[in-house]
C-alpha positions as CSV (number, residue, x, y, z in Angstrom):
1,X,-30.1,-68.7,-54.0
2,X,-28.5,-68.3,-57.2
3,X,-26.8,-71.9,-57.1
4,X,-30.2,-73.8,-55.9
5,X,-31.3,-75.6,-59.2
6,X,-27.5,-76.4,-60.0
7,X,-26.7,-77.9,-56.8
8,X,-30.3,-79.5,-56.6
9,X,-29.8,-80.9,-60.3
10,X,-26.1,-82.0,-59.6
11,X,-26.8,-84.3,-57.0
12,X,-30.0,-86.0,-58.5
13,X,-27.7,-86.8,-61.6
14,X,-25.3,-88.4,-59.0
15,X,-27.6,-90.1,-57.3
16,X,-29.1,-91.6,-60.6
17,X,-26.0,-92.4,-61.9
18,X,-24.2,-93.9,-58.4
19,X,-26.9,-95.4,-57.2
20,X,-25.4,-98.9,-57.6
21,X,-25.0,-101.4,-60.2
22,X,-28.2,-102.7,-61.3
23,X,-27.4,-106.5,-59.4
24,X,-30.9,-105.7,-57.5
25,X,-32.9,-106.4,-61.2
26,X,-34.8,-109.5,-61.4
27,X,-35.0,-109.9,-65.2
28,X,-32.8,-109.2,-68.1
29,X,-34.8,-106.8,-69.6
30,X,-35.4,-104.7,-66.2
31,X,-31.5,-104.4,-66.1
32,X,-31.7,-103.9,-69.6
33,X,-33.7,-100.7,-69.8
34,X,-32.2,-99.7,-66.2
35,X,-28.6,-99.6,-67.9
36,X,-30.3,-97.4,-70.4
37,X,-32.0,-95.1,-68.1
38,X,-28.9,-94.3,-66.0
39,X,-27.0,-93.6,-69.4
40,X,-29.7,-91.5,-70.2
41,X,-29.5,-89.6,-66.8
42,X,-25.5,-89.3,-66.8
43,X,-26.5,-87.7,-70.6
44,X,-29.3,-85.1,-68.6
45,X,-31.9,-86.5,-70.5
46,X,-34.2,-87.2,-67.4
47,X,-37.8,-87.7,-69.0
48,X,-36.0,-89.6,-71.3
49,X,-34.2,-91.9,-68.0
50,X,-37.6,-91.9,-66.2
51,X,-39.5,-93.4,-69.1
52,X,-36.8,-96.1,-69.5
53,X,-37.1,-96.9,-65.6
54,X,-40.7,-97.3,-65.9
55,X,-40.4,-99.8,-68.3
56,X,-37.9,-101.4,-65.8
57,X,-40.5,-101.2,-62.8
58,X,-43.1,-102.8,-65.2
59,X,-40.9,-105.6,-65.7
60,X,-39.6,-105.7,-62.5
61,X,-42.3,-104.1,-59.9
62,X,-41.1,-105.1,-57.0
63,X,-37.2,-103.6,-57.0
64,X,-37.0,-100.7,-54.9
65,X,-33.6,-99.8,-57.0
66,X,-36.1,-98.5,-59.9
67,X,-38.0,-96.5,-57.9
68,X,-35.3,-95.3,-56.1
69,X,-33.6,-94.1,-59.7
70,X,-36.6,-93.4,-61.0
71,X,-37.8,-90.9,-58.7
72,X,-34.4,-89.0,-59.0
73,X,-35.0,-88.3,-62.0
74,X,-38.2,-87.0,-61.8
75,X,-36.6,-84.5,-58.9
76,X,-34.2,-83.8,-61.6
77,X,-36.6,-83.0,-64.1
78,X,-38.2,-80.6,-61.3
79,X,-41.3,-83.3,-61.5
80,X,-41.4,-83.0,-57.7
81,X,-44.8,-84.4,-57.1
82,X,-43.9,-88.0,-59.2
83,X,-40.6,-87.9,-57.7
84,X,-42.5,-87.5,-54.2
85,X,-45.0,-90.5,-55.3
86,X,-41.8,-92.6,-56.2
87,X,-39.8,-92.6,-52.9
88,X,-42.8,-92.9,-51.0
89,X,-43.7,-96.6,-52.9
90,X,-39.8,-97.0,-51.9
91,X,-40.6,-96.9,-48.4
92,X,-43.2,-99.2,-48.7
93,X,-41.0,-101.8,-50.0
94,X,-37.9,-100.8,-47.8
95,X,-39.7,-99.3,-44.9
96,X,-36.2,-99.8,-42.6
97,X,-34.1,-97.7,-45.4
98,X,-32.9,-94.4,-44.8
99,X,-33.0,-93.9,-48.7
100,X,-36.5,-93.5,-49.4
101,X,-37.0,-91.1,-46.2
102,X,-34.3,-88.9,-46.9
103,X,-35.1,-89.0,-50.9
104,X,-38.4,-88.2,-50.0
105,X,-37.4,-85.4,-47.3
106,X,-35.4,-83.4,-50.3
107,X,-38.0,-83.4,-52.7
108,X,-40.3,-81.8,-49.7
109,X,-37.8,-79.4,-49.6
110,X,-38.3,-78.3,-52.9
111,X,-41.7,-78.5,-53.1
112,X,-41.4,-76.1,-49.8
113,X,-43.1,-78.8,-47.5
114,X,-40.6,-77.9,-44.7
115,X,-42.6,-79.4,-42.0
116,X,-42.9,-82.2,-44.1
117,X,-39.4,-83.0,-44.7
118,X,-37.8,-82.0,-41.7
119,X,-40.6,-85.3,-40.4
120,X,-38.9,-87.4,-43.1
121,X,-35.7,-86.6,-42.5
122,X,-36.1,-87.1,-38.8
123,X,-37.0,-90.5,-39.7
124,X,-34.2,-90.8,-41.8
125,X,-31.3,-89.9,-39.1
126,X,-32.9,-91.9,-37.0
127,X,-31.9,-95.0,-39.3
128,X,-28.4,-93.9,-40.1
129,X,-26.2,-90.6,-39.8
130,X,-26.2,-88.8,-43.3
131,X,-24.7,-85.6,-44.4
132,X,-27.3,-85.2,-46.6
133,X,-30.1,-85.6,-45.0
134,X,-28.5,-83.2,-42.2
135,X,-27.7,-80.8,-45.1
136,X,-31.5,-80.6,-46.3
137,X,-33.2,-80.8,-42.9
138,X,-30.9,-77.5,-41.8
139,X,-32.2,-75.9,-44.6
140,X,-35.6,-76.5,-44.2
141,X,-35.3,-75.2,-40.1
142,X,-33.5,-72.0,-41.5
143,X,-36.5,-71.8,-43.8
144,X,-38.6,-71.9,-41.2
145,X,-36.7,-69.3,-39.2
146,X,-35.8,-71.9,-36.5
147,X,-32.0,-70.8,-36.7
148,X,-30.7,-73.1,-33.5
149,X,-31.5,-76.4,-34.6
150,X,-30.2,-74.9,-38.5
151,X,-27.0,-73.9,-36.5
152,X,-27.5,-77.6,-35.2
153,X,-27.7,-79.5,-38.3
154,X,-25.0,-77.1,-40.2
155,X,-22.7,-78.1,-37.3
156,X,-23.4,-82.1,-38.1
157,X,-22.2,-81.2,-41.6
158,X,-19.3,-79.3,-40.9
159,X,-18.0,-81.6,-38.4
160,X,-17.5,-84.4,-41.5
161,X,-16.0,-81.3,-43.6
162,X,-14.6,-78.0,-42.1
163,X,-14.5,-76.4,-44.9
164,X,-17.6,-76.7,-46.2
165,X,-18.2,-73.3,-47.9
166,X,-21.7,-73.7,-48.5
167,X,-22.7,-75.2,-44.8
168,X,-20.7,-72.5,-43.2
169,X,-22.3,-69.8,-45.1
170,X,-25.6,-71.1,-44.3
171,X,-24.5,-71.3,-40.3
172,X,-22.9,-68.0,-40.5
173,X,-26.7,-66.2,-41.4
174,X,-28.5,-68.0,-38.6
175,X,-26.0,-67.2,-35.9
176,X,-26.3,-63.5,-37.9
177,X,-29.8,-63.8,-37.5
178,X,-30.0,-65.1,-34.2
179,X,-27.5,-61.7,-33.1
180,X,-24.7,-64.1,-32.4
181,X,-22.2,-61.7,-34.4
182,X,-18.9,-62.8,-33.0
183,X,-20.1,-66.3,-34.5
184,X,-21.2,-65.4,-37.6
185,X,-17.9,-63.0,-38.3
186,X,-15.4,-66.6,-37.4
187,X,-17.9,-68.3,-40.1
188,X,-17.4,-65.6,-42.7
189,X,-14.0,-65.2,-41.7
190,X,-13.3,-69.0,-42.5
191,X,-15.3,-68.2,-45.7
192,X,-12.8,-65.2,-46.1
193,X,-9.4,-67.1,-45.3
194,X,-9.9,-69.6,-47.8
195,X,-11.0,-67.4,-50.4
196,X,-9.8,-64.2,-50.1
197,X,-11.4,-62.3,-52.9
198,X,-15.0,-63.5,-52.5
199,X,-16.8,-60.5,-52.3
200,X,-19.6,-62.0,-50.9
201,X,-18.0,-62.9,-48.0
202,X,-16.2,-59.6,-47.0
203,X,-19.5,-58.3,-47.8
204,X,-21.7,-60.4,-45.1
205,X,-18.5,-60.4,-42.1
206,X,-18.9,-56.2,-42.6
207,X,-22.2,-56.2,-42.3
208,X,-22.2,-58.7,-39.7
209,X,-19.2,-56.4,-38.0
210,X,-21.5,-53.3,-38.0
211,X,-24.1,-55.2,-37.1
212,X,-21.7,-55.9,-33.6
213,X,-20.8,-52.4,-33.5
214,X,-17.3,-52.6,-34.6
215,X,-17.7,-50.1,-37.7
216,X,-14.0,-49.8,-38.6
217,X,-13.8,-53.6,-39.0
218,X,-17.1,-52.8,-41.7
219,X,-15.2,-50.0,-43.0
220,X,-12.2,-52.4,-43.8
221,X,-14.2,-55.1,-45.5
222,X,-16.0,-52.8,-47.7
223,X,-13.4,-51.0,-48.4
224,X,-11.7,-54.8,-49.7
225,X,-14.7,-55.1,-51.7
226,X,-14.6,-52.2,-53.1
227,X,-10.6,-52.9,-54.5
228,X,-11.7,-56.1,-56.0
229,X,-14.7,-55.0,-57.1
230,X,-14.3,-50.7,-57.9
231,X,-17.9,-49.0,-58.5
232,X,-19.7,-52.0,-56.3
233,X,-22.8,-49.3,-55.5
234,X,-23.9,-51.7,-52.7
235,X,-20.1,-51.7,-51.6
236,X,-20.2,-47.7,-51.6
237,X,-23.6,-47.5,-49.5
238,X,-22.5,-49.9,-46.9
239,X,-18.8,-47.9,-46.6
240,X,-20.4,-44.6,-46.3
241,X,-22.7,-45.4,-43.7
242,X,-20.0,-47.6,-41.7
243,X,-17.9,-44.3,-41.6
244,X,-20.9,-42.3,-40.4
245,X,-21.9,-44.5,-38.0
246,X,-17.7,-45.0,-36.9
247,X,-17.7,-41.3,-36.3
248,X,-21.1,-40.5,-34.9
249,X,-23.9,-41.9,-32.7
250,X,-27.4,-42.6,-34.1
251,X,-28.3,-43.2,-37.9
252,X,-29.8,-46.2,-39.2
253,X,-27.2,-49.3,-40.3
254,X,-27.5,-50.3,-44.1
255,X,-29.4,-52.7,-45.6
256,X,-28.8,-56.4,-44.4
257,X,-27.6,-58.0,-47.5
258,X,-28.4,-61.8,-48.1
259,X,-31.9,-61.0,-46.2
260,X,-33.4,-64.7,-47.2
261,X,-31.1,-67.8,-46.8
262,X,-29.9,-69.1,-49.9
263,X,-31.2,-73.0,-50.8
264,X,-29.5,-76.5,-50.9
């Protein structure tokens, strides 16, 4: 949860700043203020970029580029509802785009429209196949606690890259929530192989192993936090109760840790 306005704020200043040379201007002074507005952007400054691309939209109103640049950086700025206003004139002036849909389905997502953007991002995968867009609308299902089409839409990302860290995290807490242990521990065991001192991990496979009844295996993982991390007090909980519950019956299993999913 930690990581949402970083990763949220990372790819809005990629999008600004990729989002093609400005060849789609219709005047020099639209591309004029455009170039200006993206260097603005790549610099953070984005109510400083959006004022620039509104100059460019007034001299050039009918490129959906500006828009489209515009309104990422109002979703950078966290101005969610102008951002929201901004992709939605870009479907009216590309209405057989992906961009303006899927655009428009993250912003939802941040303004906790879920319903909302999982419809625009429909729309948008309907178009054309997009990580992205299968990123945000997995989100916005695990949100909603609809954790089979999330494990869905996380499997559409991690078939494009394995190793996704962040996608098989994500998976790994609906299958968890959905009491599919033996498929959330091979998530965070994937999580676990490729970095074997996240903490986090071990932390989530040992819950999800005494979760599955297999309480030595949770014993062994937070016992690995533990050495990584000495004096972790959730660590210490979660390891004494593992050991009661390994050698007796009954008791009630330790807090769930991660109880909300993290965001995009």
């Amino acid at each position: 949860m930690k990581n949402h306005k970083a990763l949220i704020i990372g790819a809005s200043v990629a999008a600004v700043c990729l989002a093609g040379p400005i060849t789609r201007s219709h005047g020099q002074d639209d591309a004029e203020f455009a170039r200006k507005a993206v260097a603005l952007a790549k610099d953070k400054k984005y109510d400083e970029a959006a004022e620039e691309f509104t100059k460019a939209i007034k001299a050039s109103p009918k490129s959906p580029r500006h828009y489209s640049n515009r309104g990422k950086a109002y979703r950078a700025a966290n101005k969610f509802n102008e951002a929201v206003a901004d992709f939605t004139k870009l479907i009216e002036l590309e209405p057989d785009e992906a961009e303006g849909y899927r655009e428009r389905g993250k912003v939802k997502v941040s303004l906790k429209d879920f319903d909302g953007a999982i419809t625009d991002l429909d729309k948008a995968l309907t178009i054309g196949e997009d990580i992205d867009a299968y990123r945000f609308r997995a989100f916005a299902h695990l949100s909603k606690n609809d954790f089979e089409k999330a494990v869905e839409d996380y499997s559409a990302v991690l078939e494009e890259n394995a190793g996704d860290a962040q996608a098989l995290e994500r998976r790994a807490f609906a299958y968890r929530s959905m009491k599919k242990y033996d498929e959330a521990i091979a998530d965070y065991t994937k999580l676990v192989d490729k970095s074997p001192k996240d903490t986090e991990a071990l932390r989530n496979r040992g819950y999800a192993y005494a979760l599955s009844g297999d309480h030595t295996k949770a014993e062994e993982d937070y016992e690995k936090v533990l050495k990584i991390k000495p004096g972790d007090a959730d660590a210490e909980t979660r390891l004494k109760a593992a050991k009661a519950k390994a050698t007796a019956a009954g008791g009630a299993p330790a807090p769930a840790p991660g109880a909300s999913p993290p965001a995009p």
